[in-house]
C-alpha positions, 0 to 999 in steps of 0.5 A, a space after each residue: 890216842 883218845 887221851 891225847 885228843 881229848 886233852 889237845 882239842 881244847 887248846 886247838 878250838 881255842 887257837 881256831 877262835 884266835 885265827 877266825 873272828 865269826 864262829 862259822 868260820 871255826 865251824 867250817 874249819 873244824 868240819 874240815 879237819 874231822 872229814 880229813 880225819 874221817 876219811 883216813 880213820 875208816 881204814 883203821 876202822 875197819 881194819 881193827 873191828 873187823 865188822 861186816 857189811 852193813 845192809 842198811 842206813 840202821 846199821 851203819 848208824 848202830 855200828 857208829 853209835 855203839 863200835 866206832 865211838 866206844 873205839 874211838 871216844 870210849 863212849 856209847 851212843 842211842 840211836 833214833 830213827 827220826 824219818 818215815 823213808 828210814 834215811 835220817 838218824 839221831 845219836 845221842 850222847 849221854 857223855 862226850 869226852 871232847 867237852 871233858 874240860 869244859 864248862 860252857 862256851 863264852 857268851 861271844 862265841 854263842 853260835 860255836 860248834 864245838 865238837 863240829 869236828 865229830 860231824 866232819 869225822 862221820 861225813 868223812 868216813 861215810 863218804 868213803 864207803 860210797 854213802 853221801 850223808 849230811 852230818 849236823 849237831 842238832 842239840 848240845 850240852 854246851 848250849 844248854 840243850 838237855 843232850 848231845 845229838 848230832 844227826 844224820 841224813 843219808 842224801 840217797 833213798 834206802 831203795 836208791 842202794 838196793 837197785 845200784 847193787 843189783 
């Protein structure tokens, strides 16, 4: 249950911050985990919202934005397009449950993603419905940055998918 993550996330950073000593590594380590979850999390994904196909890279990423996240975290997210080729996105989060019970990261651990396990989960599920994507935070709250926002980059052309479904 969302609840349940959100409660035990904490204590799971906390512990990968014991185990690595560089904060890249507890990145990497928590891309990981969420693209297993991602790559699991799709089926039920599209199972319970019964959603159909999406026909564009705005789509899929308005259906993360404003299906899987409220189904998931209980939130909501904007959608910018931030590329002319209509390959890349932003998803902007006023509220993000995973930092409920946090207040800033230590000074030591500056360079720490810590909800990269969000960026894994997208990447995963992605990837799962044949769409290669690169998922990275690019603002976040913890950091001082005024908004949560993670980005997407679709790794193929919009075109590349038309003629590949031809």
């Amino acid at each position: 249950s969302r609840e349940l993550f959100v409660l035990t996330y904490g204590a799971l950073v906390a512990q990968l911050c014991k185990d690595y000593e560089k904060d890249e590594d507890v990145n990497i380590c928590l891309d990981r985990m969420g693209y297993g979850i991602g790559i699991r999390l799709i089926d039920d994904f599209l199972a319970r919202s019964a959603v159909k196909k999406c026909r564009s890279y705005s789509e899929t990423t308005d259906m993360i934005a404003q299906v899987a996240f409220k189904m998931y975290l209980g939130v909501t997210a904007s959608v910018s397009c931030t590329s002319a080729a209509g390959n890349e996105f932003s998803l902007i989060l006023d509220k993000n449950p995973l930092v409920d019970f946090v207040e800033e990261l230590p000074a030591e651990r500056a360079s720490l993603c810590y909800c990269n396990v969000l960026c894994g989960v997208i990447r995963g599920a992605l990837e799962m419905v044949r769409l290669a994507a690169e998922v990275t935070f690019l603002q976040d709250r913890l950091k001082g940055d005024a908004v949560t926002e993670i980005g997407i980059t679709f790794l193929r052309k919009a075109e590349d998918r038309k003629h590949k479904r031809n």
